[in-house]
OpenMM code with the backbone's topology and positions (N, CA, C; nanometers):
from openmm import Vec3, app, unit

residues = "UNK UNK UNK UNK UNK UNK UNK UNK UNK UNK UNK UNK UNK UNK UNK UNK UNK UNK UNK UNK UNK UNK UNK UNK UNK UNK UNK UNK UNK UNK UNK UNK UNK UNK UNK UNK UNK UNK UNK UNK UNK UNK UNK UNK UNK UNK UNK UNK UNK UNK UNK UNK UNK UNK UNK UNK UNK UNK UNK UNK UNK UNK UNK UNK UNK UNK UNK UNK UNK UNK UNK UNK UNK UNK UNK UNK UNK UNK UNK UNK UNK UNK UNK UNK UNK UNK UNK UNK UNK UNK UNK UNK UNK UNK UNK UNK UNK UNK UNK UNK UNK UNK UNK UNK UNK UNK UNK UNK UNK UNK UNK UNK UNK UNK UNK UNK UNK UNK UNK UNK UNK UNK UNK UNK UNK UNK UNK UNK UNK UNK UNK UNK UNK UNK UNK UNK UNK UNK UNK UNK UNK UNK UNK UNK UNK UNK UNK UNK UNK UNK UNK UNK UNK UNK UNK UNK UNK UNK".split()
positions = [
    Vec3(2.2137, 0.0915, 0.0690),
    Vec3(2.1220, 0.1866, 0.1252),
    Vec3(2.0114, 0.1125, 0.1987),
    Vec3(2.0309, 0.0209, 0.2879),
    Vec3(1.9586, -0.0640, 0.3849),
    Vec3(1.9058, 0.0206, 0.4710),
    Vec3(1.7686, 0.0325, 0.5148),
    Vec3(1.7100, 0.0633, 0.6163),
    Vec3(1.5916, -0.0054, 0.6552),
    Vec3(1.6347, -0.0173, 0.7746),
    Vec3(1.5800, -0.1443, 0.8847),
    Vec3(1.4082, -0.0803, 0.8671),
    Vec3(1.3855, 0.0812, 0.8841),
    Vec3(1.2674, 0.0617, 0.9123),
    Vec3(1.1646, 0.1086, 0.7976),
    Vec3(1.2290, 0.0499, 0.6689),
    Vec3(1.1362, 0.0988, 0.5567),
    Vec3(1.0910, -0.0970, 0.4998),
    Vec3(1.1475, -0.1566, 0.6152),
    Vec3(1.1714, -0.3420, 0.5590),
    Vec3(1.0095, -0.3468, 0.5323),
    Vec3(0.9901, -0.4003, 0.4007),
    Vec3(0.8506, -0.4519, 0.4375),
    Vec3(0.6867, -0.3144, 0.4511),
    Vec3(0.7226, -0.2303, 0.3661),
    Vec3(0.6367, -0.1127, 0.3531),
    Vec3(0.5806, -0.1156, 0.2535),
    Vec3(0.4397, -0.1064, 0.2449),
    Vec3(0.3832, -0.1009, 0.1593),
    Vec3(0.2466, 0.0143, 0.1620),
    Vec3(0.2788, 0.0951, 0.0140),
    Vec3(0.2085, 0.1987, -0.0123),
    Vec3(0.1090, 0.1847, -0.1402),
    Vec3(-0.0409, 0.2394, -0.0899),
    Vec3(-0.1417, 0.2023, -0.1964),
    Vec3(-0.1696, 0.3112, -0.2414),
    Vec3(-0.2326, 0.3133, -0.3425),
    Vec3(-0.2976, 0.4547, -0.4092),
    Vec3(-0.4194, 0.5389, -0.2990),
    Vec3(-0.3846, 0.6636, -0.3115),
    Vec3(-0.5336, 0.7031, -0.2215),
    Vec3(-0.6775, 0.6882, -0.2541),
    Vec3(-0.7368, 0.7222, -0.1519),
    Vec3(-0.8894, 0.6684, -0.1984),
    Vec3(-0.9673, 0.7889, -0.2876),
    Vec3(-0.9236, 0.8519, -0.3042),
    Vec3(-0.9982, 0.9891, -0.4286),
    Vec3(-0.9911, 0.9472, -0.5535),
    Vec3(-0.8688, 0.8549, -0.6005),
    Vec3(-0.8172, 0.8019, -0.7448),
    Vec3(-0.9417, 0.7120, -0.7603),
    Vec3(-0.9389, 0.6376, -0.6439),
    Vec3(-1.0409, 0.4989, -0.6969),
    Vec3(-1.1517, 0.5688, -0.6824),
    Vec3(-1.2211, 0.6083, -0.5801),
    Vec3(-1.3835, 0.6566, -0.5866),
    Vec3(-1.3932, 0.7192, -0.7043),
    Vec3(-1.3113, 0.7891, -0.7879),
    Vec3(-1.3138, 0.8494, -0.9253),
    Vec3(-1.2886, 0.7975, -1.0270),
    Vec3(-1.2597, 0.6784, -1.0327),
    Vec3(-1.2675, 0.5755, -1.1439),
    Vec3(-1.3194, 0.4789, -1.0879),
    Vec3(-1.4085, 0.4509, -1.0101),
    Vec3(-1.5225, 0.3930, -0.9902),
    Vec3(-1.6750, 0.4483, -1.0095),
    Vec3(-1.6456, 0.5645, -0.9972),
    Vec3(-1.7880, 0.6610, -1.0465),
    Vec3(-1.7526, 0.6370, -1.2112),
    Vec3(-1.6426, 0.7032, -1.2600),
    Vec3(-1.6461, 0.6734, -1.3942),
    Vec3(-1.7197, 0.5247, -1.4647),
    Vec3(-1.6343, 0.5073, -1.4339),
    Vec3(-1.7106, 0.3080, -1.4382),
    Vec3(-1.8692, 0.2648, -1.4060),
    Vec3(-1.8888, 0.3234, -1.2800),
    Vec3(-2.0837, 0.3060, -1.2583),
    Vec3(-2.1321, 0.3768, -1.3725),
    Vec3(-2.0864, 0.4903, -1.4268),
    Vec3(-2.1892, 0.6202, -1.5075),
    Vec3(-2.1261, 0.5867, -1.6055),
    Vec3(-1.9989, 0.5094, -1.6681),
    Vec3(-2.0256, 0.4255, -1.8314),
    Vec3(-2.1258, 0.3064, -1.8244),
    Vec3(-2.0793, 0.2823, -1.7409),
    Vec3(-2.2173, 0.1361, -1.7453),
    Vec3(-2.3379, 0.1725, -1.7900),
    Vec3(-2.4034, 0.2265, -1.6564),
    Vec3(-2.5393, 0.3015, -1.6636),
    Vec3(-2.5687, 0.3622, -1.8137),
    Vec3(-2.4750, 0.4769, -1.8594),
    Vec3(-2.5246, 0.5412, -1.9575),
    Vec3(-2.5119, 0.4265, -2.0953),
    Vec3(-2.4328, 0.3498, -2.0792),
    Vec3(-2.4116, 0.2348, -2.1996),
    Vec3(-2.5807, 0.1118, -2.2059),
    Vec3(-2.5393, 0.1122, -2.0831),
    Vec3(-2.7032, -0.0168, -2.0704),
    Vec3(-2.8253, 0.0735, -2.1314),
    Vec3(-2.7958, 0.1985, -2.0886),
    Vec3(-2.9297, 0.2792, -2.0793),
    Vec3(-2.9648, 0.3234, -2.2361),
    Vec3(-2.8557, 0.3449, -2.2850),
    Vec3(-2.8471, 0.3521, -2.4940),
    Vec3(-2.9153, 0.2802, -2.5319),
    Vec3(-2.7704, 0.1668, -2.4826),
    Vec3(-2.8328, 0.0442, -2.6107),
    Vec3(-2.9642, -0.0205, -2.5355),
    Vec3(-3.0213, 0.0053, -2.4647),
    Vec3(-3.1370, -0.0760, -2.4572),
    Vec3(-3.2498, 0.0042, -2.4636),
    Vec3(-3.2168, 0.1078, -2.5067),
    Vec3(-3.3564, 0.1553, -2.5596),
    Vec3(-3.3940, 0.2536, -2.4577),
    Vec3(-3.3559, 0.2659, -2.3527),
    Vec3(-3.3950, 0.3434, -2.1665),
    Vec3(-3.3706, 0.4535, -2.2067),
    Vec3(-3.2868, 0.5393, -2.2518),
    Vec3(-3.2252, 0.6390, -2.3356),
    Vec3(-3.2622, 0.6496, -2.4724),
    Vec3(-3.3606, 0.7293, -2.4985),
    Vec3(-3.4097, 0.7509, -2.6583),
    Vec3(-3.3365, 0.8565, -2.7137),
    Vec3(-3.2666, 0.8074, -2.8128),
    Vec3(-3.1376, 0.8966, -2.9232),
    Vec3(-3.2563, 1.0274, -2.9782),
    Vec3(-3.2641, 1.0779, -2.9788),
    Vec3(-3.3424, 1.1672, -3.0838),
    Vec3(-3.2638, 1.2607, -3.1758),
    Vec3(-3.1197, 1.3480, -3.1724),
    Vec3(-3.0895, 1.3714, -3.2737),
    Vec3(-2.9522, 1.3054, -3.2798),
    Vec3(-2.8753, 1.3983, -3.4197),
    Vec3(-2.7326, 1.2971, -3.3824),
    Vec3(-2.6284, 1.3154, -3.3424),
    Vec3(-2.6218, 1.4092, -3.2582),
    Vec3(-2.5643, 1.4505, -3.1827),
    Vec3(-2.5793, 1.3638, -3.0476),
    Vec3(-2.6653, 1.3146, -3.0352),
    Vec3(-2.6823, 1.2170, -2.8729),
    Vec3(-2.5886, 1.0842, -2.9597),
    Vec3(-2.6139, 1.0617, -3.0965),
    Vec3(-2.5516, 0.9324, -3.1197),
    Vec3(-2.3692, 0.9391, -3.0611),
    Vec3(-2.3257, 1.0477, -3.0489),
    Vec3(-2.1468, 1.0363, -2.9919),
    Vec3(-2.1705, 1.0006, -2.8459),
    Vec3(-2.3010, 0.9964, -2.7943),
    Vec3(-2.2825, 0.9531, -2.6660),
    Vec3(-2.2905, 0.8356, -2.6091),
    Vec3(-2.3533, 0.7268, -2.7330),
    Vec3(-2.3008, 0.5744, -2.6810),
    Vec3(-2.1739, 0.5250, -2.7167),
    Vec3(-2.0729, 0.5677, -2.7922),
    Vec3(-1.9558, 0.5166, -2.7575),
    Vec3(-1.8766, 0.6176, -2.6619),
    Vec3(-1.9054, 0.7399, -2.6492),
    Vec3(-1.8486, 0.8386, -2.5299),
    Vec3(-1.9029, 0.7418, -2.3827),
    Vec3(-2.0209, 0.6492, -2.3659),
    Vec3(-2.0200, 0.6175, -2.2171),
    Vec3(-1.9383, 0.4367, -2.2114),
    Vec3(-1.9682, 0.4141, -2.4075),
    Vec3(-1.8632, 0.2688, -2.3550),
    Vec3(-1.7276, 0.3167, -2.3243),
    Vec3(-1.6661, 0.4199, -2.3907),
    Vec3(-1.5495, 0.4595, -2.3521),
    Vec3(-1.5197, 0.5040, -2.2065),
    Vec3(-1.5833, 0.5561, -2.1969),
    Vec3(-1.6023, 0.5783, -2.0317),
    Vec3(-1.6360, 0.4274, -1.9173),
    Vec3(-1.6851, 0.3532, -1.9842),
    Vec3(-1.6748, 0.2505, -1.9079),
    Vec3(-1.6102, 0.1415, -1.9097),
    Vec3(-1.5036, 0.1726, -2.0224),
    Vec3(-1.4046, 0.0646, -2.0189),
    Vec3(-1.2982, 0.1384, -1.9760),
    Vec3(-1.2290, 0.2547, -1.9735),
    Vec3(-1.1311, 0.3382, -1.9281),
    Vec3(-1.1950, 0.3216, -1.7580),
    Vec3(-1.2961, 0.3235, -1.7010),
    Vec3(-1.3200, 0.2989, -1.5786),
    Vec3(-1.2819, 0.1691, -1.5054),
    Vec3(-1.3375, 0.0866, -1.5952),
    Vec3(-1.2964, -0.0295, -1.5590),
    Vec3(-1.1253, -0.0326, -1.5180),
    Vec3(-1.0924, -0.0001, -1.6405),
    Vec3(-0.9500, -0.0459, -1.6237),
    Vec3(-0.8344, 0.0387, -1.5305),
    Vec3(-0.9172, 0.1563, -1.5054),
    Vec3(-0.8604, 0.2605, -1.4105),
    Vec3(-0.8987, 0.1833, -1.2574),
    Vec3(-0.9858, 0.1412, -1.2648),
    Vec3(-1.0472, 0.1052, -1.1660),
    Vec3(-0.9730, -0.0121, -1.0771),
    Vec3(-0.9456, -0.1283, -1.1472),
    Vec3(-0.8597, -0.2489, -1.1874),
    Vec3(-0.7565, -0.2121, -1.1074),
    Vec3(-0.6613, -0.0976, -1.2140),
    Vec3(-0.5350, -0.0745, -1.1374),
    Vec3(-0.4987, 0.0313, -1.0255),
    Vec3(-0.5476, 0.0857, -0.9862),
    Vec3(-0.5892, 0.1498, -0.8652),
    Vec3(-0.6017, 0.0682, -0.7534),
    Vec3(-0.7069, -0.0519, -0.7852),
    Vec3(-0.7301, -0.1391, -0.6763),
    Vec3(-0.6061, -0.2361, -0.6167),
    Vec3(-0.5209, -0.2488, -0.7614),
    Vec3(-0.3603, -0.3801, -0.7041),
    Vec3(-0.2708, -0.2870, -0.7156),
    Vec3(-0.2626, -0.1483, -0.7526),
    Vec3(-0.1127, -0.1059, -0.7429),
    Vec3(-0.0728, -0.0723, -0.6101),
    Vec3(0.0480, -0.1087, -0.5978),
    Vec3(0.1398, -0.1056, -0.4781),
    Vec3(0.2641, -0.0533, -0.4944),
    Vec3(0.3216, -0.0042, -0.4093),
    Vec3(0.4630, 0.0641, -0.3835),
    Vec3(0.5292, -0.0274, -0.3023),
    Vec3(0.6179, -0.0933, -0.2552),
    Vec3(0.6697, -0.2053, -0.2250),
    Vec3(0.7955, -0.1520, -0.1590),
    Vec3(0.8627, -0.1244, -0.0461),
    Vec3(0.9920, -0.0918, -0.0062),
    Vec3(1.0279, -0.2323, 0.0636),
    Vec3(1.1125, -0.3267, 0.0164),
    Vec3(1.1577, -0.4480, 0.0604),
    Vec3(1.2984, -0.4037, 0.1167),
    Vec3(1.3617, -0.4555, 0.2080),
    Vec3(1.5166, -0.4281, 0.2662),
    Vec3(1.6370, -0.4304, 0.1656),
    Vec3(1.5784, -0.4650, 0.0265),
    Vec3(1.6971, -0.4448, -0.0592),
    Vec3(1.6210, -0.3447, -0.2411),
    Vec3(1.5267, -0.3449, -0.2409),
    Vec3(1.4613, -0.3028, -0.3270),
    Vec3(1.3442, -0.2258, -0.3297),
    Vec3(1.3323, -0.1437, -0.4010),
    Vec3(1.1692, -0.0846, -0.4582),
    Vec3(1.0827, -0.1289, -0.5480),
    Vec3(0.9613, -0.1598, -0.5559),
    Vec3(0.8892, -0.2607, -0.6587),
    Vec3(0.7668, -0.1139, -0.6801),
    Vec3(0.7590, -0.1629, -0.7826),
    Vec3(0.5886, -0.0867, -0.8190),
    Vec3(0.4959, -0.2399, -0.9207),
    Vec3(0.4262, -0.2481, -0.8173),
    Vec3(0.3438, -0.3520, -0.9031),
    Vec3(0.1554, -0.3218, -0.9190),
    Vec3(0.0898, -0.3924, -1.0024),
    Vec3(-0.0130, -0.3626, -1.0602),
    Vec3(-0.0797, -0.4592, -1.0946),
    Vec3(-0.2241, -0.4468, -1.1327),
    Vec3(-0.2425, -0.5733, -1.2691),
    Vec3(-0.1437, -0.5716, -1.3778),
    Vec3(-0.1451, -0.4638, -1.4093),
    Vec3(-0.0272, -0.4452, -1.5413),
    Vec3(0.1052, -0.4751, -1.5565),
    Vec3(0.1380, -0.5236, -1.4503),
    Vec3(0.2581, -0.5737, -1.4528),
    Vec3(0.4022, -0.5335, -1.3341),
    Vec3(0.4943, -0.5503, -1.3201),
    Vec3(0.5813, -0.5084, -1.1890),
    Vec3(0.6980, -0.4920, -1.2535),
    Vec3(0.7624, -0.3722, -1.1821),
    Vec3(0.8918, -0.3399, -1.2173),
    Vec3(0.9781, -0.3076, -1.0694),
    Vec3(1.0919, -0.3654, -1.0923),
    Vec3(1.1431, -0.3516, -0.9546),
    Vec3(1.3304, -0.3352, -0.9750),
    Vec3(1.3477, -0.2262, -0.8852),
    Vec3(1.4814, -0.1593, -0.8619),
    Vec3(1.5757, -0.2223, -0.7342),
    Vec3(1.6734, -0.2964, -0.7699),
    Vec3(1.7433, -0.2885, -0.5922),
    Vec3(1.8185, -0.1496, -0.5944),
    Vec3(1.8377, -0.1046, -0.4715),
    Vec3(1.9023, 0.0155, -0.4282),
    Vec3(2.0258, 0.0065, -0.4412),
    Vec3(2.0967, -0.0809, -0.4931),
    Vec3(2.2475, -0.0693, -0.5301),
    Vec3(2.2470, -0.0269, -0.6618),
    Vec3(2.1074, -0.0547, -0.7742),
    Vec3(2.0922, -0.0005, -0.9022),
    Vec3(2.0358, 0.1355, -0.9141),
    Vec3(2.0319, 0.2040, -0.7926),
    Vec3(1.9229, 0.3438, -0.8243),
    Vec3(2.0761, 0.4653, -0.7996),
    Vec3(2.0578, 0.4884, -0.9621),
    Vec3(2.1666, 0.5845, -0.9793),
    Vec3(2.1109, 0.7557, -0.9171),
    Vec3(1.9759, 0.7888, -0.9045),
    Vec3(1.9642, 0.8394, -0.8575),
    Vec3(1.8364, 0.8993, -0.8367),
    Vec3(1.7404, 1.0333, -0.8101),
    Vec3(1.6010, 1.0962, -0.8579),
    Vec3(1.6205, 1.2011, -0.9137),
    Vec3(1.5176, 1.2311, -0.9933),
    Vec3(1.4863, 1.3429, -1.0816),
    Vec3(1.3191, 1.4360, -0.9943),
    Vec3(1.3285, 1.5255, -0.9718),
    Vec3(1.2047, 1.5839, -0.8951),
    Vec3(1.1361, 1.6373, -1.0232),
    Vec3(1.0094, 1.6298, -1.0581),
    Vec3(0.9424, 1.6779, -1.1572),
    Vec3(0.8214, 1.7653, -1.1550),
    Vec3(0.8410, 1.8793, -1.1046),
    Vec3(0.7483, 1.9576, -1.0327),
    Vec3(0.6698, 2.0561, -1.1764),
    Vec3(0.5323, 2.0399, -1.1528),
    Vec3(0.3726, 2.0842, -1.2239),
    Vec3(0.3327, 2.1692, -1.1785),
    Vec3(0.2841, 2.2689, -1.2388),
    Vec3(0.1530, 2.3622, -1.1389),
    Vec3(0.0793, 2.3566, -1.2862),
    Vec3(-0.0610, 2.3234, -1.1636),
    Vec3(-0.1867, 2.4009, -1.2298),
    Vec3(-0.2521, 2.4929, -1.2305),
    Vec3(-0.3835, 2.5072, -1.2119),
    Vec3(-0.4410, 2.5810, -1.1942),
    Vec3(-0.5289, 2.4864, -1.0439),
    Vec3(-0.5185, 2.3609, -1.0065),
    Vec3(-0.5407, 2.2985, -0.9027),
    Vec3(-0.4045, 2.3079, -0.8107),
    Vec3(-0.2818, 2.3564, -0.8242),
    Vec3(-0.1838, 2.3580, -0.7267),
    Vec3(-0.0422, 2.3126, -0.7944),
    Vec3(0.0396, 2.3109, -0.7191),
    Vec3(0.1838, 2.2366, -0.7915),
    Vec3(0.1948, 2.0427, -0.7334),
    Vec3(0.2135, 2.0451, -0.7837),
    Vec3(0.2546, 1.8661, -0.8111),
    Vec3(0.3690, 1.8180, -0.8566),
    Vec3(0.4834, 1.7080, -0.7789),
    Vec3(0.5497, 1.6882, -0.7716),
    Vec3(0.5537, 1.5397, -0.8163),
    Vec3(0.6154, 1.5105, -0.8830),
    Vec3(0.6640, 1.3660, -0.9454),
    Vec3(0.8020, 1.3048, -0.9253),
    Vec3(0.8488, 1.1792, -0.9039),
    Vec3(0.9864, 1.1552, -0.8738),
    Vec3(1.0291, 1.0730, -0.9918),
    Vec3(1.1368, 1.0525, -1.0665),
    Vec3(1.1653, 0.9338, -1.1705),
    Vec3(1.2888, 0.9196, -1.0839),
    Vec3(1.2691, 0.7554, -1.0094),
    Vec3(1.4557, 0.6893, -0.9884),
    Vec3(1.4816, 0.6217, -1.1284),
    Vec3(1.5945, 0.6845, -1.1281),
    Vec3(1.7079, 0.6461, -1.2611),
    Vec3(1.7865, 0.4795, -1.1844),
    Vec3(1.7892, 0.3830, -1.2916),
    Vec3(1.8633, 0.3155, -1.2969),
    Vec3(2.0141, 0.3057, -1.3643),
    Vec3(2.1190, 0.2658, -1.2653),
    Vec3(2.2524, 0.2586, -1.2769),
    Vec3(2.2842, 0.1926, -1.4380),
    Vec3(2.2070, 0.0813, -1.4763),
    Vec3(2.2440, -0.0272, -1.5341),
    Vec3(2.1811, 0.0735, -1.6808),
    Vec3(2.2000, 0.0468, -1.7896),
    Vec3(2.1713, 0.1387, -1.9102),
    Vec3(2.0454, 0.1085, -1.9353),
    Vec3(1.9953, 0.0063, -1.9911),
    Vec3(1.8663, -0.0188, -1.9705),
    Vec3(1.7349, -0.0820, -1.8664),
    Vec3(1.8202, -0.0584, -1.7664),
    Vec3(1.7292, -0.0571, -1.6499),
    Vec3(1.5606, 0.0049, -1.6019),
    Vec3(1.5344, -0.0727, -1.5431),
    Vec3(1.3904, 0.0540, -1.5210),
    Vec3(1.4143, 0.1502, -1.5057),
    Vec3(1.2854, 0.2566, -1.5068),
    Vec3(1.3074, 0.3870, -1.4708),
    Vec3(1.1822, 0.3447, -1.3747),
    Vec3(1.1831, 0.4169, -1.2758),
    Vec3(1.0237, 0.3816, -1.2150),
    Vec3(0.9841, 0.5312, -1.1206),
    Vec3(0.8606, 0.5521, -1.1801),
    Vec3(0.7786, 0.7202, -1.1443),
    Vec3(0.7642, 0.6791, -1.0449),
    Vec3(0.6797, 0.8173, -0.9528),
    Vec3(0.6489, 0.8027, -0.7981),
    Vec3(0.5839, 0.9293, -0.7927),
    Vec3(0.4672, 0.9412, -0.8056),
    Vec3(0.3580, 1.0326, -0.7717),
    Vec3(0.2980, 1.0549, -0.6679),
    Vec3(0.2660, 1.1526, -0.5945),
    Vec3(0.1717, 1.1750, -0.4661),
    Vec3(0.0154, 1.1198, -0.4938),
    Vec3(-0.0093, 1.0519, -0.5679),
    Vec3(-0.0954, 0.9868, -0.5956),
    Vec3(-0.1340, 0.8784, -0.4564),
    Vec3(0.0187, 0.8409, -0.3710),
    Vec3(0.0206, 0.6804, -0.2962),
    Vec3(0.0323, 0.7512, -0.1949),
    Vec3(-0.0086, 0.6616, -0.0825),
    Vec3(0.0133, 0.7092, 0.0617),
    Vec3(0.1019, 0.7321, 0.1449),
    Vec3(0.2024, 0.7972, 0.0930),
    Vec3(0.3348, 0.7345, 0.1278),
    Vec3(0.4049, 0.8096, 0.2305),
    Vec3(0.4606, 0.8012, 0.3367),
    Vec3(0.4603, 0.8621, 0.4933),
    Vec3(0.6199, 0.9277, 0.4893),
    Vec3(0.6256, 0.9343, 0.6246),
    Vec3(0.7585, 1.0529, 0.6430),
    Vec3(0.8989, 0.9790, 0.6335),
    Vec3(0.8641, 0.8228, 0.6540),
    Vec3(1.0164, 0.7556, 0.6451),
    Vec3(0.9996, 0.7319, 0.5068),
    Vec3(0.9357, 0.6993, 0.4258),
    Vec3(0.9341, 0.7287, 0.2597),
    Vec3(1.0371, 0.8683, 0.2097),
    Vec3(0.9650, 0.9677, 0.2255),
    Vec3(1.0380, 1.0570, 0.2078),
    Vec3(1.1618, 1.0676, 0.2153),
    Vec3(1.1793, 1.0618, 0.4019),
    Vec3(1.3196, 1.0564, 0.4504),
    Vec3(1.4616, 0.9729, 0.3348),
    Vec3(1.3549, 0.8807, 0.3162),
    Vec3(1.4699, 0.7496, 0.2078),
    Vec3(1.4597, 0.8110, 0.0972),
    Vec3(1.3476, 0.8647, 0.0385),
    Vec3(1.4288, 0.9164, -0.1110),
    Vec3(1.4889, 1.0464, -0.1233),
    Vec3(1.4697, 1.1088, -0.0055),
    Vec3(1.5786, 1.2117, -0.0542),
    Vec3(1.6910, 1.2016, 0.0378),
    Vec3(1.7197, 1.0715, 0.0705),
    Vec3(1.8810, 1.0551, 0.1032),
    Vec3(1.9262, 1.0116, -0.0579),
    Vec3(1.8356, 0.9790, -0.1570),
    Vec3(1.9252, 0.9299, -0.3178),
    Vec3(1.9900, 1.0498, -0.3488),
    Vec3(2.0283, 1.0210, -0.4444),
    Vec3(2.1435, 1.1332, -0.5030),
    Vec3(1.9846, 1.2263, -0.6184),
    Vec3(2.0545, 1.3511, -0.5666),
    Vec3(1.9668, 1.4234, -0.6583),
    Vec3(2.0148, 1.4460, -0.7954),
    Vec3(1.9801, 1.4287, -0.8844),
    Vec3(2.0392, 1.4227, -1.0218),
    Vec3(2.0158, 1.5793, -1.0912),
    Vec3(1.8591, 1.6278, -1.0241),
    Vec3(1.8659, 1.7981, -1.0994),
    Vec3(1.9744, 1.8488, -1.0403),
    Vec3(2.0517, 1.8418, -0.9616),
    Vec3(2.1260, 1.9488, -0.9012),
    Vec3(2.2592, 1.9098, -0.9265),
    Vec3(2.2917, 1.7927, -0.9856),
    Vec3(2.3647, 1.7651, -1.0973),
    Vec3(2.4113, 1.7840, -1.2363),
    Vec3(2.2614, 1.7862, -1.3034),
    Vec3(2.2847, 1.8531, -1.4061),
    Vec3(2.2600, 1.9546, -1.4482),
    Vec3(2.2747, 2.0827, -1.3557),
    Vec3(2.2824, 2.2241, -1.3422),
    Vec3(2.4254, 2.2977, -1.4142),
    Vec3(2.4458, 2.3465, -1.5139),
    Vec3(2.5606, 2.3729, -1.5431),
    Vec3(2.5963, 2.4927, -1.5128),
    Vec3(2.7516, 2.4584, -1.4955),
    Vec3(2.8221, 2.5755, -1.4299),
    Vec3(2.7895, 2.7567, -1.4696),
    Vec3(2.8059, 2.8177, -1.3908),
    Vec3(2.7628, 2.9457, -1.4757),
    Vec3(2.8979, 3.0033, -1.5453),
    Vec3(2.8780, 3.0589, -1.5950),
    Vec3(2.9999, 3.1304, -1.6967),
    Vec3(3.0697, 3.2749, -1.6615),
    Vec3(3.1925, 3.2807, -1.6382),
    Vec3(3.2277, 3.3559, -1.5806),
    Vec3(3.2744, 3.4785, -1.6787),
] * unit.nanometer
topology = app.Topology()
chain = topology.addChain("A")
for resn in residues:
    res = topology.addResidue(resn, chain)
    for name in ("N", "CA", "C"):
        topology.addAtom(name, app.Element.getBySymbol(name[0]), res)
């Protein structure tokens, strides 16, 4: 499943993910410095759940923050990669048995998720969220894969 013009594509997360775990991250900081140093006076104890509610908040920022900034979508002429700080997982297209469409609604809209299945039994599985920037020859290539819901649709009964 070679295509010349996906060689060398690379897709980043959009910029709403990070400005939002970068605010998270400024406003754990802030509210953490501002506790423990006294800038913020506790008065009952009920304010006390709020210095580990802003370290928590500022280490979940951080680290949201982190991977937002290196994750990548990777379309190489023989493979798909998803890499991160956290680590990389990568599919060649002779191993992608097929996609699964994983469609959400909220109360913010419907949302669509992709899982490519690997051929090999314990192979990656690797997600694909509208989270990344990912354009019309993206598309075009994954839904030339084999669709797997419309596979495992069973027959109706006569």
């Amino acid at each position: 499943m070679e295509n010349s013009s996906l060689v060398a594509r690379v897709y980043k997360p959009k910029w709403g993910g990070k400005i939002f775990a970068l605010f998270a991250f400024v406003c754990g900081t802030l509210g953490s410095v501002g506790y423990l140093s006294g800038r913020f006076p506790i008065t009952t104890r009920r304010e006390y759940l709020l210095v580990p509610l802003s370290i928590g908040m500022m280490i979940s920022g951080f680290f949201l923050t982190a991977y937002l900034l290196t994750a990548r979508i990777i379309l190489s002429y023989d493979a798909i990669e998803s890499r991160s700080i956290f680590g990389r997982k990568r599919l060649l297209f002779s191993d992608i048995r097929g996609r699964h469409e994983i469609v959400t609604s909220s109360r913010y809209g419907i949302t669509s998720k992709f899982k490519l299945e690997s051929k090999i039994k314990h192979g990656h599985i690797l997600y694909l969220d509208n989270s990344f920037t990912f354009d019309d020859a993206f598309y075009n290539w994954l839904y030339q894969l084999p669709d797997l819901d419309a596979e495992d649709v069973p027959e109706p009964c006569a």
